[in-house]
C-alpha positions in Angstrom: 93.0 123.9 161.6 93.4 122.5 165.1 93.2 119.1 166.5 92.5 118.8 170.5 91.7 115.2 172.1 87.9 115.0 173.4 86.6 112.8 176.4 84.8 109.9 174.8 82.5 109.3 178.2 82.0 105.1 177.4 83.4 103.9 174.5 81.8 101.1 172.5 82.4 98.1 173.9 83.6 96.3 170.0 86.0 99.7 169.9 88.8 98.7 172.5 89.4 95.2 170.5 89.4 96.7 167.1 92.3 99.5 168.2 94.0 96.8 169.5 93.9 94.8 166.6 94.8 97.9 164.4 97.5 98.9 167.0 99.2 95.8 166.4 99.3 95.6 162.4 100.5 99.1 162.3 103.3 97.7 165.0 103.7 95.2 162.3 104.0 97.6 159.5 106.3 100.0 161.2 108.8 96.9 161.8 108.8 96.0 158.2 109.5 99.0 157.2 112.6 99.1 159.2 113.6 95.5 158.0 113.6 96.8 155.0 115.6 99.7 155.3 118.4 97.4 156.8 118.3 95.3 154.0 116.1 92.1 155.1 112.7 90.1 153.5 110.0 91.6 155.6 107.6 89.1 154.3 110.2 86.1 154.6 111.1 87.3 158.0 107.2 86.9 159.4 106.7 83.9 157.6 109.3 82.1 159.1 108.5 83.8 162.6 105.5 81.7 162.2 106.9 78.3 160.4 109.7 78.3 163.2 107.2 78.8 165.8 104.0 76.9 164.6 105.4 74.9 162.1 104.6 71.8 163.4 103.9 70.6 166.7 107.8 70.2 168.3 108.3 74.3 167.5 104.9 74.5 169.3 105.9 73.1 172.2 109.0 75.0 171.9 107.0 78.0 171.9 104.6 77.0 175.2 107.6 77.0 176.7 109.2 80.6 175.8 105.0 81.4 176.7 104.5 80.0 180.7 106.9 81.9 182.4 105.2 85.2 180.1 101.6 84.0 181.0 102.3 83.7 184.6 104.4 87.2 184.7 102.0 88.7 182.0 99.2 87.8 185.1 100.7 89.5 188.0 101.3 92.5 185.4 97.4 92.7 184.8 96.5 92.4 188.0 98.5 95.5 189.4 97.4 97.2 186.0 94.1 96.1 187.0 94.5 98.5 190.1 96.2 101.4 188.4 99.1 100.0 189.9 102.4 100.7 187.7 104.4 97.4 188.5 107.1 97.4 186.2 109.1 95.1 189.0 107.8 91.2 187.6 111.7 91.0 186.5 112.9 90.9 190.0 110.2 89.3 191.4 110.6 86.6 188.6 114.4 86.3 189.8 113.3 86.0 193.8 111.5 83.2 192.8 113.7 81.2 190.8 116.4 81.9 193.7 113.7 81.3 196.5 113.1 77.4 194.4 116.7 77.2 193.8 117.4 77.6 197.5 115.4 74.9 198.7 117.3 72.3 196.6 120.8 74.1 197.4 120.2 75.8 200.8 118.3 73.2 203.0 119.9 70.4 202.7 117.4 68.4 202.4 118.5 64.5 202.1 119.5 62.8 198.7 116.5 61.1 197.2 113.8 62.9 198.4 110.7 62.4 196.3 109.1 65.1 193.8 105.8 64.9 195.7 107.7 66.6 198.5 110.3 68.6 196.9 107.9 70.3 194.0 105.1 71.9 196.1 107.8 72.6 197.9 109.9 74.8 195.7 106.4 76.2 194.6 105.6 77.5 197.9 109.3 79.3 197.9 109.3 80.7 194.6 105.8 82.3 195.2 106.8 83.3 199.0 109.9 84.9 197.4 108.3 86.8 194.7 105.4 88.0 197.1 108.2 89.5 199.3 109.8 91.1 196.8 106.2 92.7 195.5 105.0 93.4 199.3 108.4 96.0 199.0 107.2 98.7 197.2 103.6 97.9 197.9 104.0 99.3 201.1 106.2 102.0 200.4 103.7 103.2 198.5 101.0 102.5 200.7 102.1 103.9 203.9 105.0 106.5 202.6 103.6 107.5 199.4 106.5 106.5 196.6 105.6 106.1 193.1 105.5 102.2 192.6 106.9 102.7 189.0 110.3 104.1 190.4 110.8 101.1 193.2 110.0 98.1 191.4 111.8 99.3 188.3 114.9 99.8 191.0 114.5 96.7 192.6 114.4 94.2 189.5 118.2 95.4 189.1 118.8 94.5 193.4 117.5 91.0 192.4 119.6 90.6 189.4 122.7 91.4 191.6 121.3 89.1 194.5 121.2 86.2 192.1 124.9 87.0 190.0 126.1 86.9 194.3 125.0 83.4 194.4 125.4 81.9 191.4 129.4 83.0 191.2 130.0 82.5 194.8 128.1 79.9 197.3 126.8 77.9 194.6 128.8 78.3 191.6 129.3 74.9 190.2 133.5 75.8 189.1 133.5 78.8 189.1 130.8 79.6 186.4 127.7 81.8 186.2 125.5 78.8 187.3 124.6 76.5 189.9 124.9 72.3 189.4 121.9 70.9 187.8 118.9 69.5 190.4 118.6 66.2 190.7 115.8 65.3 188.7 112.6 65.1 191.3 112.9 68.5 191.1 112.3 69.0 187.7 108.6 69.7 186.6 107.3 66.6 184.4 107.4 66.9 181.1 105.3 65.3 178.0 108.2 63.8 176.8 108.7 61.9 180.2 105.7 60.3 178.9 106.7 59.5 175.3 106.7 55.5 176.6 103.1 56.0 176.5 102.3 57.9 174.2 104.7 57.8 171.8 103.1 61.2 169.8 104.6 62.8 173.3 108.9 62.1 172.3 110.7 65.3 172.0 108.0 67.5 173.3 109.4 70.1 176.0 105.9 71.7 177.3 106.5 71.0 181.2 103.6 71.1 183.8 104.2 75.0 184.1 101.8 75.6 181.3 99.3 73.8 183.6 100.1 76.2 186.6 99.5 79.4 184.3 96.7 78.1 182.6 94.9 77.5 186.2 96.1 80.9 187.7 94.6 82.7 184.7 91.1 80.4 185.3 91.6 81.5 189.6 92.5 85.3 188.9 89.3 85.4 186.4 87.3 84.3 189.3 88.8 86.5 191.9 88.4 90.2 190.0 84.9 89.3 188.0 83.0 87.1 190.9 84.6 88.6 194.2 83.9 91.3 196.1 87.5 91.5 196.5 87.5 91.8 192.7 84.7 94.0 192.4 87.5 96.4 195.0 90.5 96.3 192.8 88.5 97.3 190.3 86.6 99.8 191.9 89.8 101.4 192.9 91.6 101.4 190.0 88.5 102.7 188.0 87.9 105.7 191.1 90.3 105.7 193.6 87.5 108.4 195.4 84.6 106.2 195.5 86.4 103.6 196.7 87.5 105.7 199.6 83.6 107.1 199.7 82.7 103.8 200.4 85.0 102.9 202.9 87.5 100.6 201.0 90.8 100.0 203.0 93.1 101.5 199.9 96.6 100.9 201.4 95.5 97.5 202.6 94.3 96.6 199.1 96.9 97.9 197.6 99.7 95.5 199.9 97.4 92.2 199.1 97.6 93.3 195.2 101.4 93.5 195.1 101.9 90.7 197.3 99.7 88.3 195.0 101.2 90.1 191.6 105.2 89.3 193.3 103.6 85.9 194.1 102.5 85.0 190.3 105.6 86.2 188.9 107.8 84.4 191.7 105.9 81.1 190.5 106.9 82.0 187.1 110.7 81.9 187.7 110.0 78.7 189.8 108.3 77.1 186.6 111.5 78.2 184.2 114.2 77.1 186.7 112.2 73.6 187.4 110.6 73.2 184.2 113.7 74.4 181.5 116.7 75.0 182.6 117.2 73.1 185.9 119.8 75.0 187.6 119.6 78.8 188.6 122.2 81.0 186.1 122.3 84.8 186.6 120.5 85.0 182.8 117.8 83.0 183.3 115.6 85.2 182.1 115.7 87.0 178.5 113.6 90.1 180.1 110.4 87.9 180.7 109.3 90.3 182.9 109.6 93.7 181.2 107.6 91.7 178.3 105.2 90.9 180.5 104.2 94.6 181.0 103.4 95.1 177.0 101.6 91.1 177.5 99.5 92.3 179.8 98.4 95.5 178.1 98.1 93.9 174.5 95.5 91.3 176.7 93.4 94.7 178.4 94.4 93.3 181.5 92.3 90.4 181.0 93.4 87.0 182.4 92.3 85.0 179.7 93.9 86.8 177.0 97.0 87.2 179.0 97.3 83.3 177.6 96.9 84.2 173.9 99.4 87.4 174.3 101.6 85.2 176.1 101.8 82.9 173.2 102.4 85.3 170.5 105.2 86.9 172.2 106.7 83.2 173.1 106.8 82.7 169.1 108.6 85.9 168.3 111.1 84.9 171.2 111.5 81.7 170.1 111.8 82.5 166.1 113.3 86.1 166.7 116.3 84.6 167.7 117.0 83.5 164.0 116.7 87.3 162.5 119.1 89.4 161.6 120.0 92.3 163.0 119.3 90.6 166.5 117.5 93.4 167.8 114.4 93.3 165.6 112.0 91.2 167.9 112.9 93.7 171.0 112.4 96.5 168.8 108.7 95.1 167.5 108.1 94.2 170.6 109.2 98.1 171.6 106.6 99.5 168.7 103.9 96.9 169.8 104.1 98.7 173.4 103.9 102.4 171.7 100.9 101.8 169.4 99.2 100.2 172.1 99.3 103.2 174.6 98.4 105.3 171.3 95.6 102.8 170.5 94.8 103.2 174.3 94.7 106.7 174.4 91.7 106.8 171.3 89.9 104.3 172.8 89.3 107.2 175.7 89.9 110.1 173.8 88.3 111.6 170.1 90.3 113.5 167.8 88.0 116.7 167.2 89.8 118.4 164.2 88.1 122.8 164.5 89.0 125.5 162.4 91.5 128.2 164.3 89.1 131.4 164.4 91.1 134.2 162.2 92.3 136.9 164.5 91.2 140.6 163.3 93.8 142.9 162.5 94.6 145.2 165.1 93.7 149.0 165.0 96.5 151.3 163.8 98.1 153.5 166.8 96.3 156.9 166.7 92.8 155.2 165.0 89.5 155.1 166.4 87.1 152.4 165.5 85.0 152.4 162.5 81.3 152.4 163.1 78.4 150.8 161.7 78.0 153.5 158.9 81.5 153.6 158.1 82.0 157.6 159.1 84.4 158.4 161.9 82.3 158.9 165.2 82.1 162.0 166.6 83.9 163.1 169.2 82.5 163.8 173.0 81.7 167.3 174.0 82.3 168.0 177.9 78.8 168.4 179.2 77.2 165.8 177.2 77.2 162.0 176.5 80.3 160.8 177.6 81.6 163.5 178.9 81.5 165.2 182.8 78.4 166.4 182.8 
């Protein structure tokens, strides 16, 4: 018996969701199975991934917060994806943009006591400028000199990690440690609790207006690739790069825009964590939102909307994973998630097609002829008649 992978041609449209729903229970069952064999509660250890995340509504703000800066970085994932285009850089680009916020606070001197309306949008517009930089990088490298994308951005998240440790120990280490001062606080993004005199169900909740800028990116990007002709492009490209070319798409040109926007979301993202969380810039400001992002995006099929609903369940097993013992078990579910996905992936465009090996004939002996059909030796050719020179 033999098993060989067969082109499906299209897929049922109900298969896709059900692999990925199977993908991620066998993720599930493959992690308790190793708690187990290192001596921990499977069972107890999911349950209270979900009490400590959705318990009640404080741990579920606690958890929309762990989910923005994933939604907007699990966005500029699926849109590259979306293309075909490997970005595995939303890690640097995440770090450009918290620096690029950070700066305008602790670069440009601007006056003491100037008002959120001015400084917010204004550390917005940096974080996404410097994030869009940082994507525009390898976009063009691999539009105009060929290089594998994958190989670049996964280069250049560890350039911005060392461009942010150069700042935060040296021009605007605050005594010498890994971290800037805090911003003053019209910088910081408003939070609900800031308006717990109000509404007093609002005290001790930490969701910050971040949520509200990945919520409406998701709504914008869902508009620009299913009701654009820009879109209908990225898609066309990354679904046949040939027809696009047949009918006259600019590739390279698409391809700069796509990184440019993807660098953008993600540099919003670290914009939204250094305004909306923490409130300083540190050189671990980020827990690895942006390698997440890539197994956010692909658990969501590259689809804006469920980018949200991925980003959430991977903010809870951030949040609560932090509490389980040993301390790598959320990055290694998170690890399996990403390998049963690509499997899951892979049968959604390919059947197994199990054939039976045909049994090979014994070979002749040395010296043998042939049997024939009657089962007496053939006869052998005289000269002169069939077979021979006559």
């Amino acid at each position: 018996m033999m098993a060989r992978l067969e082109p499906r041609g299209q897929p049922p449209r109900w298969l896709s969701p059900l692999l990925t729903v199977v993908a991620v229970a066998v993720a599930l069952l493959i992690g308790g199975i190793v708690l187990a064999l290192v001596g921990g509660d499977p069972v107890r250890s999911y349950l209270h991934i979900v009490k400590a995340a959705f318990g009640d509504v404080g741990v579920l703000s606690d958890t929309l917060v762990k989910a923005t800066p994933l939604i907007l970085t699990g966005l500029a994932c699926a849109l590259a994806f979306r293309m075909r285009l490997w970005n595995i850089g939303a890690e640097g680009q995440f770090l450009l943009g918290a620096w690029g916020a950070s700066f305008v606070v602790l670069g440009l001197g601007l006056p003491e006591g100037t008002p959120a309306i001015v400084l917010v949008p204004a550390m917005m517009l940096a974080g996404a400028l410097a994030g869009a930089v940082w994507g525009i990088v390898p976009g063009l490298l691999r539009a105009r000199l060929g290089v594998n994308e994958i190989i670049t951005t996964l280069m250049l998240n560890y350039v911005a990690l060392q461009w942010i440790q150069y700042w935060v120990f040296g021009p605007w280490s605050e005594g010498g440690f890994q971290q800037t001062k805090a911003f003053p606080q019209a910088a910081w993004l408003p939070r609900l609790a800031d308006f717990a005199s109000s509404v007093p169900a609002f005290a001790g909740l930490t969701v910050h207006l971040g949520l509200i800028f990945g919520i409406v990116a998701a709504a914008l990007l869902w508009v620009f690739l299913e009701r654009s002709r820009w879109g209908y492009e990225i898609r066309l490209i990354g679904d046949s790069p040939r027809a696009a070319r047949y009918a006259g798409i600019d590739i390279a040109k698409r391809l700069i825009i796509v990184f440019a926007i993807s660098g953008a979301l993600a540099g919003l993202a670290g914009m939204s964590e250094v305004n909306g969380a923490v409130h300083r810039l540190q050189d671990r400001i980020s827990p690895g939102y942006g390698f997440t992002a890539v197994i956010v995006a692909y658990l969501a099929k590259f689809r804006p909307g469920r980018v949200i609903v991925a980003a959430i369940l991977f903010g809870a097993l951030i949040l609560a994973g932090r509490e389980i013992q040993p301390s790598g078990v959320p990055a290694m579910i998170q690890g399996i998630i990403l390998f049963t996905l690509i499997v899951a992936d892979v049968l959604v465009r390919y059947r197994i097609r199990i054939e039976r090996r045909a049994t090979a004939e014994a070979p002749p002996r040395a010296g043998s002829a042939p049997p024939t059909a009657g089962g007496s030796p053939p006869s052998v050719p005289t000269p002169g008649i069939a077979g021979g020179e006559g």
